[in-house]
C-alpha positions in Angstrom: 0.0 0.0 0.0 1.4 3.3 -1.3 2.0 6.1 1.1 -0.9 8.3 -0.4 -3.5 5.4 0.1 -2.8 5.5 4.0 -2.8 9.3 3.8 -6.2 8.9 2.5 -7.6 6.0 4.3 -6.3 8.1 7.7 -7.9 11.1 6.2 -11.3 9.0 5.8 -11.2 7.6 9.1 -10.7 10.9 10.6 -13.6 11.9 8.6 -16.3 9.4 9.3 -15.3 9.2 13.3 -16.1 12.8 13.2 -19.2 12.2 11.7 -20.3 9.7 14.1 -19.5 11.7 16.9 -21.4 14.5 15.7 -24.6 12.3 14.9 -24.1 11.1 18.4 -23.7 14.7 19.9 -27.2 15.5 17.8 -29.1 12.3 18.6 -28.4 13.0 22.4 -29.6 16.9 22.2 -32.8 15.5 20.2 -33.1 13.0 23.4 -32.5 15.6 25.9 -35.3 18.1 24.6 -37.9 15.0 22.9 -37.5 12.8 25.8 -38.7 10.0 23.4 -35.4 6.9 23.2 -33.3 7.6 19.6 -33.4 5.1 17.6 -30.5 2.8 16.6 -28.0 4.3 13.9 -26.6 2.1 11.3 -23.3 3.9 10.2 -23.1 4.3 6.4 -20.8 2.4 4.5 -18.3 3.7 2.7 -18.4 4.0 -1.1 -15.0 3.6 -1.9 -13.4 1.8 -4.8 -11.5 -0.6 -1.5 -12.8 -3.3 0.2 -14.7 -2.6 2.9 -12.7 -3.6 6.3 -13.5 -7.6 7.1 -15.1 -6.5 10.4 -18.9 -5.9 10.5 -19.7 -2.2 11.0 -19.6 -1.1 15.0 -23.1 -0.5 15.9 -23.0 2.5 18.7 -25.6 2.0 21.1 -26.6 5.6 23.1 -27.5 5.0 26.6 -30.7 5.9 27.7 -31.1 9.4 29.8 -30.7 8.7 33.1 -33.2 10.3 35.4 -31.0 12.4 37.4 -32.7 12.9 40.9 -33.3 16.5 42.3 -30.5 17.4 44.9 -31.7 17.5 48.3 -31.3 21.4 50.2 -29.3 21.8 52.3 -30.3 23.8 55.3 -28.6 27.0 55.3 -25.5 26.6 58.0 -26.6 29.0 60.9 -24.2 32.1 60.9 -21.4 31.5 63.8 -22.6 33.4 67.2 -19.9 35.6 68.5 -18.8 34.2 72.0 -17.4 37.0 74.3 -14.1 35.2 75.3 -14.9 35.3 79.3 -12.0 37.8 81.3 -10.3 35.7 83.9 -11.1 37.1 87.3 -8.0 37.6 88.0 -7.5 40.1 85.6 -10.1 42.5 87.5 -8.4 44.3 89.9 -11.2 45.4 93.1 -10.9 48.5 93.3 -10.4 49.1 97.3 -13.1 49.9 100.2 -12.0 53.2 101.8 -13.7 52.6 105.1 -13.6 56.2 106.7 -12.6 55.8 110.8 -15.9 56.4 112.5 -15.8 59.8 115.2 -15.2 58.7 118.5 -17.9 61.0 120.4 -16.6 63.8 122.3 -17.6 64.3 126.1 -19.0 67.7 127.0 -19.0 67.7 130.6 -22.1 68.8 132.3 -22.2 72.2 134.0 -21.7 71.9 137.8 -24.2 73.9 139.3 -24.3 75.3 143.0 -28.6 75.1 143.2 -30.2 72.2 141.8 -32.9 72.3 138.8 -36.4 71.7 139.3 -37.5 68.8 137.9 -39.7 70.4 135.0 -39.5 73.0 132.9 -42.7 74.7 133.8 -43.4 75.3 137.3 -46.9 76.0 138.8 -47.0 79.4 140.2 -47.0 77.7 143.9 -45.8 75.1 145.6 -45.3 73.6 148.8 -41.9 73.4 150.3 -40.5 72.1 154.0 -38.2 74.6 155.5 -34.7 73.0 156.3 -32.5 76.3 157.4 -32.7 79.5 157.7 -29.5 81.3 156.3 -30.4 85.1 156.9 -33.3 87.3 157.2 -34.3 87.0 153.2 -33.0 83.7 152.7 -34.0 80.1 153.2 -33.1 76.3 152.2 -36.1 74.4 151.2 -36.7 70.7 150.5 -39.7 70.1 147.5 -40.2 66.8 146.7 -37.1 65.6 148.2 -35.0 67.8 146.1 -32.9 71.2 147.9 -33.3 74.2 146.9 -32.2 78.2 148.1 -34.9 80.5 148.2 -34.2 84.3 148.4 -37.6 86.5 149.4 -38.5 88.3 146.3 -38.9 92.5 146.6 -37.0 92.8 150.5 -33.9 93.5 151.3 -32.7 92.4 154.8 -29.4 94.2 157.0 -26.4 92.2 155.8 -25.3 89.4 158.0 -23.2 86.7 155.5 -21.7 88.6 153.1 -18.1 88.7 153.8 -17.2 91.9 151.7 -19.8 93.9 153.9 -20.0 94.0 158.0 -23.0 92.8 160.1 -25.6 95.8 159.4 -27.6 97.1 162.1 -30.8 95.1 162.7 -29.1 92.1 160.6 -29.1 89.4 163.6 -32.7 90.8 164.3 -34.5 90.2 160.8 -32.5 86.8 160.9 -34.3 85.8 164.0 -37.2 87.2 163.1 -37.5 85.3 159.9 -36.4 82.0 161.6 -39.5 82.8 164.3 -41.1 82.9 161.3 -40.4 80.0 158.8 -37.9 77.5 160.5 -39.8 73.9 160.5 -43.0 75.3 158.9 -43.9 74.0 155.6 -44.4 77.1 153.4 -46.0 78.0 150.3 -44.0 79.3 147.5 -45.3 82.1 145.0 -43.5 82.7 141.6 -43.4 86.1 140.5 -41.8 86.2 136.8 -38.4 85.2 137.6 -37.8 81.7 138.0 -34.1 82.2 140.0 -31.4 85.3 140.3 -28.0 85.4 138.9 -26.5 83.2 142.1 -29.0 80.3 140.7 -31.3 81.1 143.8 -35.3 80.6 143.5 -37.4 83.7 143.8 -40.1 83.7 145.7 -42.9 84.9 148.0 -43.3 82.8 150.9 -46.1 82.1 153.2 -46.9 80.4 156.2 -50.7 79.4 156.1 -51.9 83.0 155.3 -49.1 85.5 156.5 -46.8 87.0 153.9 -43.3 86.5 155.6 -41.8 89.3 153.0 -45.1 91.7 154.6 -44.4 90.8 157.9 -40.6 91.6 158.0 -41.5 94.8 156.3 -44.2 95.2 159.0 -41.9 95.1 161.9 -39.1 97.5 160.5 -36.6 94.9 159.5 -36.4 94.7 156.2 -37.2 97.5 153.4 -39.1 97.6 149.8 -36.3 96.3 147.0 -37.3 96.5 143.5 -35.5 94.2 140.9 -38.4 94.1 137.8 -40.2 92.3 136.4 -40.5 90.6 139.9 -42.7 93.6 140.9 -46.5 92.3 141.7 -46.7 93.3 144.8 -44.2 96.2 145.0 -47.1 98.9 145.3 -48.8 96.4 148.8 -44.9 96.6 150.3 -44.3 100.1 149.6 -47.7 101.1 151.9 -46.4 98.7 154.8 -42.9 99.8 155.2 -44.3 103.8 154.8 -46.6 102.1 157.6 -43.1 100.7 159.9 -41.6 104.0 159.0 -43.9 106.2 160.4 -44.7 104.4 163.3 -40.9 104.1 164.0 -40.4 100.2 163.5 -37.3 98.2 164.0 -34.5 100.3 161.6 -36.7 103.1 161.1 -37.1 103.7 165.4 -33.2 103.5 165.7 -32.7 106.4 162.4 -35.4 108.8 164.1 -33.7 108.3 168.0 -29.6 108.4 166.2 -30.2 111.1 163.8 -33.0 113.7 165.4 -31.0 116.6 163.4 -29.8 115.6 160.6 -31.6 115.4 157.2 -30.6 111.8 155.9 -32.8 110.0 153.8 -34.1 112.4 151.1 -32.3 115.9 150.6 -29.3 115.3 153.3 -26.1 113.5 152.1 -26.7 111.1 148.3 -25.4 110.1 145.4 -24.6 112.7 142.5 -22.6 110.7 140.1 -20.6 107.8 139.1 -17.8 107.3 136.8 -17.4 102.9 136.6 -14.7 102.9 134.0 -12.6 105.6 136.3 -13.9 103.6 139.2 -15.1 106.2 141.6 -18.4 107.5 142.8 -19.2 111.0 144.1 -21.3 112.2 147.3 -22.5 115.3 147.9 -24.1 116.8 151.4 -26.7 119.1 150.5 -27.8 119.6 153.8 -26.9 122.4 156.4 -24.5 120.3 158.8 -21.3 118.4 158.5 -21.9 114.6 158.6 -19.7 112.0 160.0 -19.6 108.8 157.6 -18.5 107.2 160.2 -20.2 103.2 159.4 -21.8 104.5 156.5 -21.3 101.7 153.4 -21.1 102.1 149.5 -22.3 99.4 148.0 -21.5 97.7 144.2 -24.8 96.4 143.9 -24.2 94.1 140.9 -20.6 92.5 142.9 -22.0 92.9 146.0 -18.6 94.9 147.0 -18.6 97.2 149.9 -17.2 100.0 150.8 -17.1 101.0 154.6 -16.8 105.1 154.5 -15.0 107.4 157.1 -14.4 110.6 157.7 -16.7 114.0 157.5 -18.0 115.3 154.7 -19.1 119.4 155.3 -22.6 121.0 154.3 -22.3 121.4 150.3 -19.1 119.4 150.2 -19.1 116.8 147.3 -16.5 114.0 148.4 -15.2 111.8 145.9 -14.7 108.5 146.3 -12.2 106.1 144.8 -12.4 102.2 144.6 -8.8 100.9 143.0 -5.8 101.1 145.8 -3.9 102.7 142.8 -5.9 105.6 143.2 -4.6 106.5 146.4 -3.2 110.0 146.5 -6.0 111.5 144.2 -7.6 113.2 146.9 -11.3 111.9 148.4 -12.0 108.9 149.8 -10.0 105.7 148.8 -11.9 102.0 149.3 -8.3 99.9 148.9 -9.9 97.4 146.2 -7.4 95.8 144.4 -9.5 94.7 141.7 -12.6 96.7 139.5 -16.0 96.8 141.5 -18.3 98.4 138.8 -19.4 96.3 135.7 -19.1 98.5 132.8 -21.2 96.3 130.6 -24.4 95.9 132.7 -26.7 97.5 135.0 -24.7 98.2 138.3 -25.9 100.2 141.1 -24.3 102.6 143.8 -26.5 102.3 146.5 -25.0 104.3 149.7 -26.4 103.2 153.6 -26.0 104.9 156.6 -24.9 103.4 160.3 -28.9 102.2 161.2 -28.7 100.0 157.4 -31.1 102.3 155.7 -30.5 103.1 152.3 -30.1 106.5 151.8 -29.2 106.8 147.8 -28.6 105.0 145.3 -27.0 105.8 141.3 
């Protein structure tokens, strides 16, 4: 066989495998879209001058279409969740409890006090009390319900008897005796006026024993005299009619002024008061009357210190002595007291009150 023959005979193959192939290719697209099964394809022999190859022709048998079965879904896959990765806890620091120190209290002390408090605020405007002692002529210790108390007599003054600053004043022993006579074992009454105590812490009160006034009665008998500290004043205008009542009929300290001093002008226009100076510490008397009068146991009093002064000398008719309270003052001229200390408070009320020998008082500034 010549070299062109197998040329062609290649050439031919080539040819009719293509062919078949692409009858195949268009009997499987007319399956796909007919559905009906192809029918068998007998390949056509080739007309060619050569004899035909001693094998039969191949007979190509197309598979039938396999039903391909519908994929299953598959159920979308959830999205991941986002875990917080957990903190260790020991990566948290505490933050740390200030605990603030708690205040230890602090102990005031309570206020010693020299009189004892009544047990309520508001007291009744009497009372019963049992008298226990009887310090002076206007003083007294009482017990009221069980509890002590000092009682000064409200609106009387009594001669001096206690006060170590001042000496024993005429009539002094008497109106302490006379008020013992008076109250010592008794049970009294007590009588608020508005006051409920003075500045020593004292009660103020009037005092009776069944229906006698004791404050009346020493007034009555000319030992003790009208002393007005308001608002205690309810029965200031009563007193003032009984002591003008002693005085005129010469009772107790009024009898002993009127027998001492026939002559001599004391109480009213004679020898008073005419100023007072409490920052320069002095006080100045004048005698207005018509004879020279011996201060001889006369006393000038600091009311609000209770300091006293006992007074000397003369002072002539229209004289006005001056009198000094400091020792430092000594050499001024007047009358110096020898107090080594102030006596006059500058910042409240302070009275000059002058008394003559018999415990009268005769002025007061």
């Amino acid at each position: 066989m010549s070299r062109a023959t197998k040329v062609v005979l290649i050439f031919t193959g080539s040819i009719a495998v293509l062919t078949v192939c692409a009858v195949g290719f268009a009997y499987l697209l007319l399956a796909v879209s007919d559905g009906p099964e192809p029918a068998r394809v007998k390949v056509v022999e080739l007309a060619e001058s050569e004899e035909p190859p001693t094998q039969p022709p191949t007979q190509i048998a197309i598979a039938e279409p396999t039903n391909t079965p519908e994929p299953t879904p598959i159920p979308p896959t959830a999205a991941p969740t986002n875990t917080p990765t957990p903190i260790p806890t020991n990566a948290i620091e505490p933050s740390p409890t200030v605990v603030e120190p708690t205040p230890e209290p602090t102990f005031t002390p309570e206020p010693v006090v020299e009189v004892a408090e009544l047990a309520t605020n508001e007291q009744p405007t009497q009372q019963q009390a049992q008298v226990i002692n009887v310090v002076d002529g206007d003083t007294i210790d009482v017990l009221i319900d069980g509890v002590e108390y000092r009682v000064r007599y409200t609106l009387i003054d009594t001669p001096e008897t206690k006060d170590p600053n001042r000496p024993i004043e005429p009539f002094g022993p008497e109106a302490t005796e006379a008020n013992r006579q008076l109250v010592e074992g008794q049970t009294v009454t007590l009588e608020k006026d508005v006051s409920e105590t003075d500045r020593y812490g004292r009660l103020l009160r009037y005092v009776y024993v069944g229906p006698v006034m004791v404050q009346e009665e020493l007034l009555r008998q000319g030992l003790a005299q009208v002393s007005t500290y308001p608002p205690d004043v309810k029965y200031v205008d009563r007193f003032l009619a009984v002591q003008q009542a002693a005085q005129e009929a010469g009772a107790g300290m009024w009898g002993n002024v009127a027998q001492e001093q026939p002559e001599a002008p004391i109480i009213g226009g004679g020898v008073a008061i005419v100023g007072v100076d409490k920052k320069a510490e002095f006080v100045d008397i004048q005698n207005s009357s018509g004879a020279a009068v011996d201060l001889s146991g006369w006393n000038l009093l600091s009311d609000r210190g209770s300091q006293n002064c006992a007074l000397g000398g003369t002072i002539q008719p229209g004289e006005t002595l001056r009198v000094w309270a400091m020792a430092e003052d000594a050499g001024k001229g007047g009358f110096n007291c020898g107090f080594g200390t102030n006596i006059w408070n500058n910042s409240e009320k302070d009275l000059a009150i002058l008394y003559e020998p018999a415990g009268a008082e005769v002025s007061r500034w």
